[in-house]
C-alpha positions in Angstrom: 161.4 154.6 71.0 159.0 153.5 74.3 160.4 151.7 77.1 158.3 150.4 79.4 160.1 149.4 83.1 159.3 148.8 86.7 160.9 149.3 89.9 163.1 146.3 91.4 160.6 146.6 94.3 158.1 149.0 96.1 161.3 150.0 98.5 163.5 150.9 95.7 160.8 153.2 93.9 162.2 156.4 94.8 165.6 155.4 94.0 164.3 154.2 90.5 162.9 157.2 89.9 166.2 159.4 90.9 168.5 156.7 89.1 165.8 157.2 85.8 165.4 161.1 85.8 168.8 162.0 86.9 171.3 160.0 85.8 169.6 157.0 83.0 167.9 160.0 81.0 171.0 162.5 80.9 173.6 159.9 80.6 171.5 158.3 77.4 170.9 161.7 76.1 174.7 162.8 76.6 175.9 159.6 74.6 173.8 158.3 72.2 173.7 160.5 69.2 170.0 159.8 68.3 168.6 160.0 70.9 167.3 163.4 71.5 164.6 164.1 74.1 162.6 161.8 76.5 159.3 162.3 78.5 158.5 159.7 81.2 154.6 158.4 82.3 152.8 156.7 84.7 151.6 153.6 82.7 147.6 152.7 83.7 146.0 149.8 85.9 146.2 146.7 84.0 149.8 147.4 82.2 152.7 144.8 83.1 154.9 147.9 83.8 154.2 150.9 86.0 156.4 153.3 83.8 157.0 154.5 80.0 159.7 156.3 78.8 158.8 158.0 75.1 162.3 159.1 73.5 162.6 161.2 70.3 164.8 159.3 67.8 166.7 161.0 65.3 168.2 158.2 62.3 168.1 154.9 62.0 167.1 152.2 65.2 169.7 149.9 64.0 172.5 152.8 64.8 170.1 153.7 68.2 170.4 150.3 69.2 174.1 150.0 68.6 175.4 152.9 70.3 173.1 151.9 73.8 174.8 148.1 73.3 178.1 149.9 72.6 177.6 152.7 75.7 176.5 149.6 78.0 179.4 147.3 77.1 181.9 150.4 77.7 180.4 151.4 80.9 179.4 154.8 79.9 175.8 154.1 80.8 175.3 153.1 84.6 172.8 150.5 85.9 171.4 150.6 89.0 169.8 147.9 90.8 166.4 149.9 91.6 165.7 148.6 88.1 163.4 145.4 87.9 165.5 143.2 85.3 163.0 140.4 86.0 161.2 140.2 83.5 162.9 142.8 81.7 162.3 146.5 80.8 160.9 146.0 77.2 162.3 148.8 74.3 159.8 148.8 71.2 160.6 151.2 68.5 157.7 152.6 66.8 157.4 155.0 63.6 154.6 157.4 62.9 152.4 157.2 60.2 149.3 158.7 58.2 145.6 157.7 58.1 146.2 155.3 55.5 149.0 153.7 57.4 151.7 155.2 55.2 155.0 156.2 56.7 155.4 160.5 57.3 158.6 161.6 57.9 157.6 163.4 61.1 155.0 163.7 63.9 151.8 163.6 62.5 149.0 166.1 64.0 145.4 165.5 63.1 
């Protein structure tokens, strides 16, 4: 799963990045069962969104996506307002596949 976000604004960016690494990251990785690890990046010049997060998903998206609606809607799962909201952080779930453009069942190495 990538998710590509932004700071609210320049003043909040060290805040963002506290809130992501130490609190958005552990609390995701505490509570929703597939997801299980995530490395963040610097995104280049000409991307809409300073910052990518890649997270490892174990099972299906559908169940991924549930249990972050379900963890939000609960309150397990804190927002905090260094996160830019407009326009949204955008989630894309992507799967990995051979150089035929088959599905693998894992990472593929080449």
């Amino acid at each position: 799963m990538l998710t590509f976000s932004n700071p609210a604004a320049p003043e909040m960016e060290d805040e963002y990045h506290r809130w992501y690494s130490q609190v958005h990251i552990p609390q995701l990785l505490a509570h929703v069962p597939g997801l299980t690890a995530a490395t963040r990046y610097r995104c280049g010049d000409g991307s809409p969104h300073r910052y990518l997060t890649v997270y490892q998903v174990e099972g299906s998206d559908r169940a991924v996506l549930q249990d972050l609606a379900d963890r939000m809607a609960d309150g397990t799962l804190d927002r905090s307002p260094a996160l830019q909201r407009d326009p949204p952080p955008i989630m894309i779930f992507v799967d990995p596949i051979d150089d035929r453009g088959d599905p693998v069942a894992g990472p593929v190495h080449g």
